[in-house]
LUMNUNU-20542 format. One record per residue (C-alpha): residue in one letter; x, y, z. Coordinates in steps of 0.25 Angstrom, whole numbers, padded with zeros to 4 digits, always signed. Example, Ala and Ser with C-alpha at 12.3 -4.5 7.8 and 13.67 -1.06 7.14 Angstrom:
<fizas>
A+0049-0018+0031;S+0055-0004+0029;
</fizas>
This chain:
<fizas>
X+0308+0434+0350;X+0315+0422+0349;X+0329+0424+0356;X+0343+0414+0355;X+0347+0411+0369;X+0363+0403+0372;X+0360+0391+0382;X+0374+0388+0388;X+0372+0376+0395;X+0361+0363+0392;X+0362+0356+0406;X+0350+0354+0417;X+0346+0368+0418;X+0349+0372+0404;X+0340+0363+0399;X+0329+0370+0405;X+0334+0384+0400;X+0335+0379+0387;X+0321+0374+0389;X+0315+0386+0392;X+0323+0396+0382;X+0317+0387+0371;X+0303+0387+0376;X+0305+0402+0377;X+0309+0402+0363;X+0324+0404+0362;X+0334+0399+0354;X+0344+0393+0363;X+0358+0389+0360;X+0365+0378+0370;X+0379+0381+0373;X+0384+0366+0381;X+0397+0359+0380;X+0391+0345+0381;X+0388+0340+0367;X+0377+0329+0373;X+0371+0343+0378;X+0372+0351+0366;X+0366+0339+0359;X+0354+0340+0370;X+0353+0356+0366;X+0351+0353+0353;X+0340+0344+0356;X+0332+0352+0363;X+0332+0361+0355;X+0345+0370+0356;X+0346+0381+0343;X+0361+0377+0344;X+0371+0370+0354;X+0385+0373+0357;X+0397+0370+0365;X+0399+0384+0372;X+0392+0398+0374;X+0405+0403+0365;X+0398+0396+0353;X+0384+0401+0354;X+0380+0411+0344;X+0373+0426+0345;X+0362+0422+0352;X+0354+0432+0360;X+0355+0429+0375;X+0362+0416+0383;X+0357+0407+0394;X+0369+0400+0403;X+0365+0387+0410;X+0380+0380+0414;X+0386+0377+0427;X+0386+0389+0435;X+0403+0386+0435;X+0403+0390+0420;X+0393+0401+0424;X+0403+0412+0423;X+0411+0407+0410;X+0400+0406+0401;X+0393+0418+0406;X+0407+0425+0401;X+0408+0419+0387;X+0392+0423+0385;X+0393+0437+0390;X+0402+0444+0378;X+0389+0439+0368;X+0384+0452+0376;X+0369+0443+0377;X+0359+0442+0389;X+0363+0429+0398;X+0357+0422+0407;X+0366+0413+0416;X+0359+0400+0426;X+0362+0407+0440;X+0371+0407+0447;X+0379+0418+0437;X+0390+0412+0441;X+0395+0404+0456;X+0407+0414+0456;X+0405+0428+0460;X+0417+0434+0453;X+0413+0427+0440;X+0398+0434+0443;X+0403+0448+0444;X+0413+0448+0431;X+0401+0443+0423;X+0393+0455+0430;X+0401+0466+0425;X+0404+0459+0411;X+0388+0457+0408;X+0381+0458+0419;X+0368+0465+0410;X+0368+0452+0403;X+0370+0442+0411;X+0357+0437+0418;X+0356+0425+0429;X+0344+0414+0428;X+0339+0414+0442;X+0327+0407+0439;X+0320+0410+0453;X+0319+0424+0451;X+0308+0420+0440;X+0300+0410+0448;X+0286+0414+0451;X+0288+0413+0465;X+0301+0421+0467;X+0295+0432+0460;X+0282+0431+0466;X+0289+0433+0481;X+0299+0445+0476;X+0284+0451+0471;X+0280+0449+0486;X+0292+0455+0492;X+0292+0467+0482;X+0278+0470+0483;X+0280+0471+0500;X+0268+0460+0502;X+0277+0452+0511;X+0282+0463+0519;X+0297+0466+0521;X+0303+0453+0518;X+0310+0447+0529;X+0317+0435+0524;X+0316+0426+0512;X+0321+0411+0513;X+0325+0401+0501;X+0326+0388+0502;X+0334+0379+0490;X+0336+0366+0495;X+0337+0352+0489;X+0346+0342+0484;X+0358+0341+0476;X+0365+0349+0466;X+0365+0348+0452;X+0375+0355+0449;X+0391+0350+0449;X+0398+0365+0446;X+0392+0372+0459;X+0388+0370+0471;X+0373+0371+0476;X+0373+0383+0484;X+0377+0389+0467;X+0365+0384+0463;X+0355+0385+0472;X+0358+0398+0479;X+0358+0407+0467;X+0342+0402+0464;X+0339+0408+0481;X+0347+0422+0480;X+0341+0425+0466;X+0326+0422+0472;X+0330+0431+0485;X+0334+0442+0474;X+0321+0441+0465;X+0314+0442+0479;X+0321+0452+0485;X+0329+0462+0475;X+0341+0457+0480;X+0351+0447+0487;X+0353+0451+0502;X+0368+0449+0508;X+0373+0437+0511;X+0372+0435+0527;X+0374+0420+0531;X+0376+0407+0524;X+0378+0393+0528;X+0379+0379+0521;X+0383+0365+0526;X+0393+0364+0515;X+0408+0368+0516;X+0420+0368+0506;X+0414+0373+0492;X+0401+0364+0489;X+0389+0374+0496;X+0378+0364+0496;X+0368+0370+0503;X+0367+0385+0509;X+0359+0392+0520;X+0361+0408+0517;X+0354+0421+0523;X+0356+0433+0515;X+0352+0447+0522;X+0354+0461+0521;X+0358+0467+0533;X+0348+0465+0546;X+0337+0471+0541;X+0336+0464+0526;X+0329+0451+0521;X+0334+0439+0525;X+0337+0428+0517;X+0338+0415+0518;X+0343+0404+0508;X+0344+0389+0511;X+0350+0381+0498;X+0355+0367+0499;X+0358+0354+0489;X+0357+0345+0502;X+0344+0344+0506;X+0333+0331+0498;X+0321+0340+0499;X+0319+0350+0489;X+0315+0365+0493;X+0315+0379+0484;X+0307+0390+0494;X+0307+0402+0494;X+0301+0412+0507;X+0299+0428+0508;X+0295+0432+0521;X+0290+0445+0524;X+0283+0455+0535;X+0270+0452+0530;X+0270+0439+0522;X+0280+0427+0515;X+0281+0421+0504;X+0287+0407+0502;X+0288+0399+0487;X+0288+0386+0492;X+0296+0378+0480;X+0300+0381+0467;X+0289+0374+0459;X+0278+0381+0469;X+0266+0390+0461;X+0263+0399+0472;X+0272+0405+0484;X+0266+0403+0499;X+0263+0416+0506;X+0260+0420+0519;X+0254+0433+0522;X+0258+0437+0538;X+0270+0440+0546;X+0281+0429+0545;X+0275+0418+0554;X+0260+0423+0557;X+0254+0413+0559;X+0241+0420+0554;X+0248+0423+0539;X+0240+0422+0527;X+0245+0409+0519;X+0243+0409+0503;X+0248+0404+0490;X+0252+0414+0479;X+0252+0407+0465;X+0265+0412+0457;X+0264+0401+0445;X+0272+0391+0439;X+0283+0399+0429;X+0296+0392+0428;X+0308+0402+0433;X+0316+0397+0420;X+0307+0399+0410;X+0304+0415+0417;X+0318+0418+0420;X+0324+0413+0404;X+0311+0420+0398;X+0316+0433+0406;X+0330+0430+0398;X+0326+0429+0385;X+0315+0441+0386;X+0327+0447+0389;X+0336+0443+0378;X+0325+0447+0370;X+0326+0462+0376;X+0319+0460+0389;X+0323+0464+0403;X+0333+0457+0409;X+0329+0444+0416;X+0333+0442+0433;X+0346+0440+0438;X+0357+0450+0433;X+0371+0446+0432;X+0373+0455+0443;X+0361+0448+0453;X+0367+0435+0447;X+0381+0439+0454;X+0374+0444+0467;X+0368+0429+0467;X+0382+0423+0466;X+0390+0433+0476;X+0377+0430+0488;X+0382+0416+0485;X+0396+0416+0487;X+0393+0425+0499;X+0384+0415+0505;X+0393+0404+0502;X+0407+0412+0509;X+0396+0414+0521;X+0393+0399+0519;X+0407+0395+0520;X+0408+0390+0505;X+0418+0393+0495;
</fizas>
């Protein structure tokens, strides 16, 4: 059943998620205050463009892809249309805003974090659920490369929400947030190296994410009692595992193939079979704002504002 889905916003990421919701056969509707871009949605395809989400029609369900600064605003003006939404994580960079638009909707308000879809996340929280590693001892996350794209935030906004959504699709959920430490200072948090743990006895993790570094690197590591699994890179088919103790030098190596599906295309495919009726996809409001109050914890232990 073909569904109408409201696009607000048409920029580098929003050009793919209009990609996808066409190729998965929705209507979409581009809500962008650029007339060079609505032009551009109308191009591609768009069933109509407009200026702001306040002049979209009925439509049955709504994706937001805007800065994360304007996060919050729009997010408001969608919600009395009392429709699914799915909102570019983070939900917002602003606790406060987070927990408002928890209690005004959180049942419809969903957050896209795509690396709770990729084969190779899912494939490791399969592991850790099914015991095969063991007790899980510690899982580290690496998000490290150069530059950040984004004018409105700073990177520890976008890059940090991608690693604490991925500990929760492994794990069930987010640990405490025990120490953080980044080179930066003032308000610009350009890099970050966090453990989150609870209590003594609880998973460690650790997560390393920085815009500084000219060598590109997305892994992921479970390590368990009896075995780890690492996914060495995001575009990797098959995750590395080790069967053995950590460090036995006798462990079994072998690769275990988890295919090439793109996160995107799963995680909006999960939206609109909701729209349709479906179970809801990933990422509640309410895990959405857990996301954003680990960060602004880890930043306050980080020293950032």
């Amino acid at each position: 059943m073909a569904c109408s889905i409201g696009l607000a916003g048409f920029g580098r990421w929003g050009k793919y998620i209009f990609r996808d919701l066409r190729s998965l056969g929705a209507e979409v509707h581009v809500a962008v205050p650029g007339a060079a871009t609505r032009e551009a949605a109308l191009v591609a395809g768009a069933t109509s463009v407009c200026v702001s989400v306040d002049e979209f029609p009925a439509l049955d369900g709504y994706v937001v892809a805007v800065p994360t600064t304007h996060h919050g605003e729009v997010l408001s003006a969608l919600v009395g249309r009392e429709k699914p939404i799915f909102v570019e994580k983070p939900l917002t960079c602003d606790a406060a805003a987070a927990r408002d638009l928890v209690a005004r909707a959180g049942e419809r308000i969903f957050v896209m974090d795509k690396w709770r879809y990729h084969p190779g996340i899912v494939a490791l929280g399969r592991m850790v659920r099914s015991g095969e590693l063991g007790e899980i001892l510690a899982i580290e996350s690496y998000r490290l490369g150069w530059g950040n794209p984004h004018s409105d935030v700073d990177a520890c906004w976008i890059l940090m929400p991608h690693d604490l959504s991925i500990v929760l699709e492994i794990l069930g959920h987010i640990p405490a947030a025990h120490r953080a430490f980044s080179s930066a200072q003032g308000t610009d948090c350009s890099d970050m190296t966090a453990v989150l743990q609870d209590g003594e006895g609880g998973v460690r993790v650790k997560v390393e994410i920085s815009s500084l570094q000219p060598v590109s690197r997305r892994s992921v590591a479970v390590i368990g009692t009896k075995g780890s699994a690492q996914l060495g890179d995001s575009y990797e088919t098959a995750l590395l595992v080790c069967e053995g103790a950590p460090g036995e030098n006798s462990a079994r190596k072998s690769e275990r193939p988890i295919g090439d599906a793109m996160p995107l295309f799963l995680e909006l495919e999960a939206f609109l079979e909701h729209v349709r009726g479906g179970p809801p996809p990933k990422s509640s409001a309410a895990e959405g704002l857990m996301v954003v109050e680990r960060i602004e914890e880890l930043r306050k232990l980080a020293g950032i504002s």
